[in-house]
SEVO-846977 format. One record per residue (C-alpha): x, y, z; residue in three letters; chain; residue number from 0. Coordinates in Angstrom, 3 decimals, padded with zeros to 6 digits. Layout:
! residues N
[[X,Y,Z],"ALA","A",NUM] ...
This chain:
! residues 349
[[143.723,164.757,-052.230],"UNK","A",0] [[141.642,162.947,-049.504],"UNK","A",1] [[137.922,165.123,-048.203],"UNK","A",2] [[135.503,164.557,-046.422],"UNK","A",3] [[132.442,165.260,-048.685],"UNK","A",4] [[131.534,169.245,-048.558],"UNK","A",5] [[135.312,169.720,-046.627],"UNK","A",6] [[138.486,169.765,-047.946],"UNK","A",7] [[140.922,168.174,-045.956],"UNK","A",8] [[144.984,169.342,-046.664],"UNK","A",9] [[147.028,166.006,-047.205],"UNK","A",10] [[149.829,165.023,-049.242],"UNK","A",11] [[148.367,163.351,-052.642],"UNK","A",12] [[149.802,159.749,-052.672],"UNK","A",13] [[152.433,159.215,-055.760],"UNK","A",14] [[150.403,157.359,-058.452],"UNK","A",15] [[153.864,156.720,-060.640],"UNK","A",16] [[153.407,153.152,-060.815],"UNK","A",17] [[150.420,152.738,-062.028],"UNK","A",18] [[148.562,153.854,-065.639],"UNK","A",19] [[146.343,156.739,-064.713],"UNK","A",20] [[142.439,155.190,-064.582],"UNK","A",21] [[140.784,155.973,-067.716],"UNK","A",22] [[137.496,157.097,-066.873],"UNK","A",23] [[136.412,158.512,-070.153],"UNK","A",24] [[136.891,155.368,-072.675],"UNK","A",25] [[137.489,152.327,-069.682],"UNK","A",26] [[134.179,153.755,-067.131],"UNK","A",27] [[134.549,152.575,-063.494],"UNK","A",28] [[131.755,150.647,-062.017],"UNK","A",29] [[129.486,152.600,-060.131],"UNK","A",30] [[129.532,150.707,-057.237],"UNK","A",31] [[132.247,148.533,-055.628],"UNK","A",32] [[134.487,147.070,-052.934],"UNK","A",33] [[138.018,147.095,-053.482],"UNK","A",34] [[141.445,147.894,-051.625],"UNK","A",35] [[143.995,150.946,-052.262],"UNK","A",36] [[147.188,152.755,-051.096],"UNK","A",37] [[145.869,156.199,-049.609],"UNK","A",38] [[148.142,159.092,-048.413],"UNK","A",39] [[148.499,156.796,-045.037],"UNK","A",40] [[148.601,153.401,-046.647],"UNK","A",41] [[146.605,150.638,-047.823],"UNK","A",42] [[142.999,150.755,-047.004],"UNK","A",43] [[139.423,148.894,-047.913],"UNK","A",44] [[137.591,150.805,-049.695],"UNK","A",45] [[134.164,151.604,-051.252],"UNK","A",46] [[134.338,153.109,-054.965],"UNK","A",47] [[131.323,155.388,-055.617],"UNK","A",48] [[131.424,158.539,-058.538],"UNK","A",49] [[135.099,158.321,-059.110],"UNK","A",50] [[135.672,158.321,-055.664],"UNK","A",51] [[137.173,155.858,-053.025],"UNK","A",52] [[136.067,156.310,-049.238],"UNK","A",53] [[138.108,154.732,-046.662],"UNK","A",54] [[136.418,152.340,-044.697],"UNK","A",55] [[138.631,152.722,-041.634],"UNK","A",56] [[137.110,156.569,-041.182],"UNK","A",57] [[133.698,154.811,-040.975],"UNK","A",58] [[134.378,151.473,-038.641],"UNK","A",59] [[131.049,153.535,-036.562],"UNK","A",60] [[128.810,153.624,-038.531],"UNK","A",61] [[130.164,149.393,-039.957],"UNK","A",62] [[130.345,148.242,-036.210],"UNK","A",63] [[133.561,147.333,-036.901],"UNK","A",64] [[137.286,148.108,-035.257],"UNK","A",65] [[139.703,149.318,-037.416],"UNK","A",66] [[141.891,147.802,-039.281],"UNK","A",67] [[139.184,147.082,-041.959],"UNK","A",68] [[139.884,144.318,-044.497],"UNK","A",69] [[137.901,143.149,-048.003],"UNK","A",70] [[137.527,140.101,-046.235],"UNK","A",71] [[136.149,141.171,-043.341],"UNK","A",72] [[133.536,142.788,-045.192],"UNK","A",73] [[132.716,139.504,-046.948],"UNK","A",74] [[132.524,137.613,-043.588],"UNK","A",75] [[129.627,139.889,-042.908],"UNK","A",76] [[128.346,140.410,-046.498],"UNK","A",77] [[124.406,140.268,-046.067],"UNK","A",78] [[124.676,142.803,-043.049],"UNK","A",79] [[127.381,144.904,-044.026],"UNK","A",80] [[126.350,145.251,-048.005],"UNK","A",81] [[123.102,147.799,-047.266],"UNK","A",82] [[125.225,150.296,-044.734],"UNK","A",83] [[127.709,150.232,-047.503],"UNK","A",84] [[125.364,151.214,-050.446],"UNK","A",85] [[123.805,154.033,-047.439],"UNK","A",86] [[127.720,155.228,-047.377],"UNK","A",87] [[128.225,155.573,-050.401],"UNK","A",88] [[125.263,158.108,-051.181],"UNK","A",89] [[126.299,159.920,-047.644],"UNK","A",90] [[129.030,162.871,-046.714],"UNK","A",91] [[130.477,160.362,-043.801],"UNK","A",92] [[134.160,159.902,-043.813],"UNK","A",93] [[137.120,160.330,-045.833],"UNK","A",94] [[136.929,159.950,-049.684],"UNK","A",95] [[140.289,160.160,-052.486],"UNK","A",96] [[139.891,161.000,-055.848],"UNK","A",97] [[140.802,157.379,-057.735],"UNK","A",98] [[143.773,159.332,-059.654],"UNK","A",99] [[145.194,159.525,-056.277],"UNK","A",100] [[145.791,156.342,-055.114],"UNK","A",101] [[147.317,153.139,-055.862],"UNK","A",102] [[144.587,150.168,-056.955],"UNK","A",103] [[145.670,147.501,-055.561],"UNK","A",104] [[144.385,143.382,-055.600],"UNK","A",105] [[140.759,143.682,-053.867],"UNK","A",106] [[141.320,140.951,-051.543],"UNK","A",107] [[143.604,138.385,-049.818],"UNK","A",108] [[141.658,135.379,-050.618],"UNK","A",109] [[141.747,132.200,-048.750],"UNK","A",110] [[141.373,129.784,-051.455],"UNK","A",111] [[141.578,129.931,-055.196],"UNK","A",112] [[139.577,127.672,-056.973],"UNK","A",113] [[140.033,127.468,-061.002],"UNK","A",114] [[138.079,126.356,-063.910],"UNK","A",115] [[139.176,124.628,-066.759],"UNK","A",116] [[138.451,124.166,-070.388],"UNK","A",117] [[135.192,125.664,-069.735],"UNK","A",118] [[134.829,127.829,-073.087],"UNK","A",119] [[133.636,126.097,-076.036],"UNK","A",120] [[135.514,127.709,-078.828],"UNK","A",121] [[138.354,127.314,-076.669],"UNK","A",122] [[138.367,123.416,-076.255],"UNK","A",123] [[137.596,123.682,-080.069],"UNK","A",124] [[140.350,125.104,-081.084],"UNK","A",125] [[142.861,123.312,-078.771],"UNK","A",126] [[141.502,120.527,-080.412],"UNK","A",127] [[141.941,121.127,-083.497],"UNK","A",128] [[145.954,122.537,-082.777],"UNK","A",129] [[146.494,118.714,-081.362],"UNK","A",130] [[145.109,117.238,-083.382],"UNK","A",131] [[146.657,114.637,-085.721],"UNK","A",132] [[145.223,115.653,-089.488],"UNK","A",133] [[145.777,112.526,-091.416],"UNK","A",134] [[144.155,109.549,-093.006],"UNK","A",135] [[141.950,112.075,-095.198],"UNK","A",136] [[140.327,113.505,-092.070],"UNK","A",137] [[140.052,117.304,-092.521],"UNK","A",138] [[140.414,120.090,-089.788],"UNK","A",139] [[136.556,120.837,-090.429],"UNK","A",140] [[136.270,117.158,-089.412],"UNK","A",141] [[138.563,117.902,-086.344],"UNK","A",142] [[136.166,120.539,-085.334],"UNK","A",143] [[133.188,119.230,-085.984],"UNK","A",144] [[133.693,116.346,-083.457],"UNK","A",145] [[135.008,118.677,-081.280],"UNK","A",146] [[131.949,120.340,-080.983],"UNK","A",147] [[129.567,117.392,-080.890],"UNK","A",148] [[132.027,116.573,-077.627],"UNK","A",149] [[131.547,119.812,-076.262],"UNK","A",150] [[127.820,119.755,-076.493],"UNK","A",151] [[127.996,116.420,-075.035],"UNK","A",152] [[130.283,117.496,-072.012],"UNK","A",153] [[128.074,120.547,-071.101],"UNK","A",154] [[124.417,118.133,-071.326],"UNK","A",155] [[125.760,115.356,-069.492],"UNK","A",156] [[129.271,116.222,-068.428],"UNK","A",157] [[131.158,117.821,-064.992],"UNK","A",158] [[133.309,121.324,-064.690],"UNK","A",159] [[136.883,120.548,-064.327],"UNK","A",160] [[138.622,122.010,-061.584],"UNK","A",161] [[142.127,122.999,-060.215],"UNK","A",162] [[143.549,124.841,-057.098],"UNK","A",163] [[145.850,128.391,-057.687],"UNK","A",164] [[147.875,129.786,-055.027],"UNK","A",165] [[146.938,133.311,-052.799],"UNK","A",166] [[150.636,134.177,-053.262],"UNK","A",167] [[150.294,134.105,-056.971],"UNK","A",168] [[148.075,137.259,-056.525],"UNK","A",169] [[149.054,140.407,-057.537],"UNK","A",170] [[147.618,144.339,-057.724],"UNK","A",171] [[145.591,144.773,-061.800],"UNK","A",172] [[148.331,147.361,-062.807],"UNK","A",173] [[151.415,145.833,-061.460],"UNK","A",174] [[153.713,144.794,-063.577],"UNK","A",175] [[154.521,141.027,-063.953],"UNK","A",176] [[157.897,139.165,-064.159],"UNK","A",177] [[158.235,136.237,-066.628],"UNK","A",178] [[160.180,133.469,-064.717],"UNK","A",179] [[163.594,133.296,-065.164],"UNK","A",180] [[164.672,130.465,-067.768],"UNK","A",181] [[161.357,130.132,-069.302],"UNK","A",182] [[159.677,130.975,-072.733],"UNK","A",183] [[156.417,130.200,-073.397],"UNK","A",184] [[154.203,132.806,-070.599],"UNK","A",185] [[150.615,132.987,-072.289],"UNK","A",186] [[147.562,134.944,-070.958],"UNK","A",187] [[143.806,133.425,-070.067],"UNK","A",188] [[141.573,136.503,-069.215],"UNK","A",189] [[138.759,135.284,-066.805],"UNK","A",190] [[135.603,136.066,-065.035],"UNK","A",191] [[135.865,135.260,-061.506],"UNK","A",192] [[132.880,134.914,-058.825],"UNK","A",193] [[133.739,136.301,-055.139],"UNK","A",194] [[132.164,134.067,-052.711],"UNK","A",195] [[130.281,136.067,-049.389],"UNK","A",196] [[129.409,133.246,-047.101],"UNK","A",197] [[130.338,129.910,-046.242],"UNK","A",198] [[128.640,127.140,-048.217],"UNK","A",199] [[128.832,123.746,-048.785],"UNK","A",200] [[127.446,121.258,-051.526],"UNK","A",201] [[125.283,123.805,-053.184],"UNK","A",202] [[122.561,123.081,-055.476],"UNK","A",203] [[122.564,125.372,-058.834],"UNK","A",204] [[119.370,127.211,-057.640],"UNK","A",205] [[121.324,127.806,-054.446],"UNK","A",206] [[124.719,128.345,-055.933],"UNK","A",207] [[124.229,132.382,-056.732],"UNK","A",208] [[122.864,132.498,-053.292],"UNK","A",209] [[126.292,132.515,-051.790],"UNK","A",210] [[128.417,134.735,-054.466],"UNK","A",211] [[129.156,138.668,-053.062],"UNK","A",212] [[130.164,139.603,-056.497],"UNK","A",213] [[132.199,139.601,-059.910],"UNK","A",214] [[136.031,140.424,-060.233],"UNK","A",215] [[138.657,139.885,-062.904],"UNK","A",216] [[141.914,137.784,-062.746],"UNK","A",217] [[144.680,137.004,-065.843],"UNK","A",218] [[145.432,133.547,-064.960],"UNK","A",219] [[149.101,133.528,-066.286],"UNK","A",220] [[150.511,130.191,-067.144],"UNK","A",221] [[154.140,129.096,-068.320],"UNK","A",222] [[153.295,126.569,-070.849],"UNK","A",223] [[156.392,124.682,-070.992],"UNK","A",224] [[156.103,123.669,-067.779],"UNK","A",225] [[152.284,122.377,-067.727],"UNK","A",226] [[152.837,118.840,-069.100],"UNK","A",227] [[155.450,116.426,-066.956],"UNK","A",228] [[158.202,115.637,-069.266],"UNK","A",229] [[159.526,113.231,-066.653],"UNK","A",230] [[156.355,111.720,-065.739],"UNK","A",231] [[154.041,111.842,-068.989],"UNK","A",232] [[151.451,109.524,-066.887],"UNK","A",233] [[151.006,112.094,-064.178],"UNK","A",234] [[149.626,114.778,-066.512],"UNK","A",235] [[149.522,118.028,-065.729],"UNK","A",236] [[151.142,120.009,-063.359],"UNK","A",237] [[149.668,123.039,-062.738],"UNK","A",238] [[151.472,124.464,-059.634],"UNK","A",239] [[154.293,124.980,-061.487],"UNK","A",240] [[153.187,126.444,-064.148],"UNK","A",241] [[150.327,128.939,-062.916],"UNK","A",242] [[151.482,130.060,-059.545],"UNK","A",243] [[155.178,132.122,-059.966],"UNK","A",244] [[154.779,135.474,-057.974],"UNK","A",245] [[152.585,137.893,-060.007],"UNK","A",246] [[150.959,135.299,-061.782],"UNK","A",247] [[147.759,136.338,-061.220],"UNK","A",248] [[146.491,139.707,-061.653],"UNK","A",249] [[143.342,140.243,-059.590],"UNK","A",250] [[141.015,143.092,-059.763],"UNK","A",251] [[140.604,146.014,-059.774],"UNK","A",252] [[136.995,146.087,-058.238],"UNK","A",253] [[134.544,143.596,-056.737],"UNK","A",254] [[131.568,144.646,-058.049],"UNK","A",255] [[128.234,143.403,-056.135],"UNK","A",256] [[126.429,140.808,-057.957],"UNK","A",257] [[123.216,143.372,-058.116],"UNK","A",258] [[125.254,146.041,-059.795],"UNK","A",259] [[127.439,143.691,-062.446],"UNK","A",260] [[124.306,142.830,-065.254],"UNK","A",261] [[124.003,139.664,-066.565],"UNK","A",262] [[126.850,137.428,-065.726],"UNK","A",263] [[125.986,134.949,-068.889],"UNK","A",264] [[126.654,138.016,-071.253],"UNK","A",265] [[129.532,139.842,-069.860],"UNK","A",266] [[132.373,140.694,-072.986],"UNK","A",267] [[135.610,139.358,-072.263],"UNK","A",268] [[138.487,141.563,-074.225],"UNK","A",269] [[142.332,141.341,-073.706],"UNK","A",270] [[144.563,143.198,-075.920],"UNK","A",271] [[148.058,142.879,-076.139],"UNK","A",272] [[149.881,146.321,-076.877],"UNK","A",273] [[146.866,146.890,-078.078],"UNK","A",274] [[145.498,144.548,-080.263],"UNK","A",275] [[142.474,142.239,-079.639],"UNK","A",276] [[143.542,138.883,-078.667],"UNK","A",277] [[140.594,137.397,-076.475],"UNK","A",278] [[137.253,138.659,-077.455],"UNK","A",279] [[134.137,136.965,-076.637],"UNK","A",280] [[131.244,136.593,-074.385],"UNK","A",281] [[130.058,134.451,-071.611],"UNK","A",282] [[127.853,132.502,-073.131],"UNK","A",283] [[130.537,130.577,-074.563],"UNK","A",284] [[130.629,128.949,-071.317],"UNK","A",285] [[129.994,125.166,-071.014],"UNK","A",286] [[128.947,125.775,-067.890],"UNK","A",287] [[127.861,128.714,-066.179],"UNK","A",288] [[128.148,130.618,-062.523],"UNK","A",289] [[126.045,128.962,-061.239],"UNK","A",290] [[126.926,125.403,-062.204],"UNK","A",291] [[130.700,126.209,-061.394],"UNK","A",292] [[129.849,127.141,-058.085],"UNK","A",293] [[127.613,124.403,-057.483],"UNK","A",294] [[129.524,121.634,-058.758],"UNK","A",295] [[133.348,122.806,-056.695],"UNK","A",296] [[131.077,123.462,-053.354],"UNK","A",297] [[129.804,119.823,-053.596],"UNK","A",298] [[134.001,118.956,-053.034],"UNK","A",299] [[134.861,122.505,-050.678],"UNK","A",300] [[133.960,124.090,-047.975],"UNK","A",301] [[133.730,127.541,-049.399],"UNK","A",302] [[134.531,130.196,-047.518],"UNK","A",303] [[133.950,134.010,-047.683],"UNK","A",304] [[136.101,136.009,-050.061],"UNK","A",305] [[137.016,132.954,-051.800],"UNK","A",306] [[137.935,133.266,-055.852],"UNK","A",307] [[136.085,130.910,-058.324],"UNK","A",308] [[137.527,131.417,-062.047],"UNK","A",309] [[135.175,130.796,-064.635],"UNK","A",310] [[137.752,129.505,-067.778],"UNK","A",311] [[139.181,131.775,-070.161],"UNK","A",312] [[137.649,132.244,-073.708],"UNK","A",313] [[139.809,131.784,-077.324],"UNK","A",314] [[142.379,133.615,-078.124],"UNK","A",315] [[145.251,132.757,-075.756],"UNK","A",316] [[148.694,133.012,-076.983],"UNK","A",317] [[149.141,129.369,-078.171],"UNK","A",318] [[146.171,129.972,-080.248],"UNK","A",319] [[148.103,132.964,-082.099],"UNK","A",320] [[151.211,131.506,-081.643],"UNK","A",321] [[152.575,135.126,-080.097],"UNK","A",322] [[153.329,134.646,-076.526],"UNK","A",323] [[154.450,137.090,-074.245],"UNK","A",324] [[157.655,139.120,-073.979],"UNK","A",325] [[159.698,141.789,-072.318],"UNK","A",326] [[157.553,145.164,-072.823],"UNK","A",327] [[154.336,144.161,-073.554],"UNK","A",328] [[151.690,145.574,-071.783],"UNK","A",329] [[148.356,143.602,-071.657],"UNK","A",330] [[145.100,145.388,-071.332],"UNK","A",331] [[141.840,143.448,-069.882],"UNK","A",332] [[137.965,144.082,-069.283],"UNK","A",333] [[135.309,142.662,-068.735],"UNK","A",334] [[132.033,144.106,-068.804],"UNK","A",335] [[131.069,146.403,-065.487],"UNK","A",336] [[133.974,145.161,-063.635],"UNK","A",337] [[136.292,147.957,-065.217],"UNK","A",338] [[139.929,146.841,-066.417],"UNK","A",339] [[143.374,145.882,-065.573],"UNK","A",340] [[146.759,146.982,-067.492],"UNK","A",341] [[150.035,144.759,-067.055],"UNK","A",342] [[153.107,145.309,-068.171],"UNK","A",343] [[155.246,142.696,-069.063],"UNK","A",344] [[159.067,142.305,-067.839],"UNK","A",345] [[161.299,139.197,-068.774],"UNK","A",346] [[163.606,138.412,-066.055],"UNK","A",347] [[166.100,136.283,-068.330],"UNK","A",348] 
């Protein structure tokens, strides 16, 4: 059902059968945010206020803006558009759809995808301690220990390590995912992601937050077998093949303004697999923070509105547990304020 607030208006409800109906009652949506969804009439940008998703295009007035209206869009003009956005969303102006009535799908098309690596302590710990070679009386508390020390080392004096995804890896936060054909080792890595709103360039850290719109979630997907170069060990790793397959990155739901998402350095990072807790742990596990991320990749880029920055993903991947995934599982993931996704799992072998 789409109204205009105080008026019913009589359309066809849009078929929701593809998607998990949004669990407002244990999962809460944010109470604020930007995202993108399949109305009655197709997809639309929209604004997500008290359960409710108003369509941007019924309000290109009052956004001085022609229709059709985009995510990114909106990001190109973040610092003027973000105030007559919060003033629409407290108004009766244009058309609104209950959020059990339309399809969720990726908030944005982004231009450039720019990833994080080993940027969670534990994480690097705990990889370390899986390769590493226990012999000559050295213990795995040994393992760890040094681990750590290098850790501590890397975040006082080190760099963030970075990689480049693919926009066609993106997909909708309840679509369902296909495992590639012929492979066998798909893990997930939950992870905060940072939505730039305004070209930047070689940032300081005091300036970095400066140019971030807000906070969204992406499962960076990755095909393990396919990460190291059998055929040419001394290249390392190559992570186009093995993180960008179609659907490999579920993106969303929401981006949620960086005034209305808390404390980035504290947000709870949870992804359950049929579920069970698999990742669970907070941001400060972080070697290196927003801010530091966004500084240190802007010194290399040109960023550019509506571009993705993901943060790392915490402990608990499937390598870790030695469960990766398989035909009908369903993976559930949230992180704090930002709501949650739910993928389903198909093998295509």
């Amino acid at each position: 059902m789409r109204w205009r607030r105080g008026t019913v208006v009589a359309i066809t409800p849009t078929s929701n059968e593809s998607q998990p109906p949004v669990d407002t009652n244990t999962r809460p949506l944010p109470a604020f945010a930007l995202g993108t969804a399949t109305l009655a009439d197709g997809p639309h940008a929209v604004v997500l206020a008290a359960g409710a998703l108003l369509d941007l295009d019924s309000v290109v007035d009052r956004l001085e803006m022609t229709s059709p209206v985009s995510t990114r869009a909106i990001l190109d003009d973040w610092d003027r558009l973000l105030p007559v956005l919060r003033s629409l969303a407290e108004s009766t102006d244009g058309e609104w759809t209950a959020v059990a009535d339309a399809n969720v799908s990726a908030p944005i098309e982004p231009r450039q995808i720019l990833q994080a690596g080993a940027n969670y302590r534990t994480h690097v710990i705990d990889l370390a301690v899986k390769h590493a070679d226990i012999s000559n009386g050295r213990t795995e508390a040994q393992v760890r220990a040094d681990a750590a020390d290098m850790m501590d080392k890397r975040a006082a004096e080190g760099d963030p390590y970075f990689f480049v995804g693919l926009p066609s890896a993106v997909t909708g936060p309840y679509d369902t995912v296909t495992l590639p054909a012929g492979t066998h080792n798909n893990d997930w890595e939950l992870e905060l992601v940072a939505v730039v709103g305004r070209r930047a360039y070689q940032l300081s850290e005091d300036e970095a937050l400066d140019a971030i719109a807000g906070y969204t979630i992406a499962n960076d997907l990755t095909t393990r077998e396919l990460v190291f170069r059998r055929d040419m060990p001394e290249i390392g790793t190559d992570w186009l093949r093995a993180k960008n397959a179609p659907g490999f990155l579920p993106l969303g739901p929401w981006i949620v303004p960086k005034e209305d998402a808390g404390e980035v350095s504290e947000m709870r990072v949870t992804l359950e697999l049929d579920g069970k807790a698999m990742q669970d742990e907070s941001t400060k596990d972080m070697l290196f923070g927003v801010a530091a991320l966004v500084a240190a990749v802007s010194q290399t880029v040109q960023l550019l509105p509506g571009d993705l920055i993901l943060t790392g993903s915490p402990a608990g991947n499937g390598m870790h547990w030695g469960r990766l995934l398989r035909d009908g599982d369903v993976m559930t993931s949230t992180i704090t304020g930002l709501g949650y996704q739910q993928t389903p799992v198909v093998d295509a072998s």
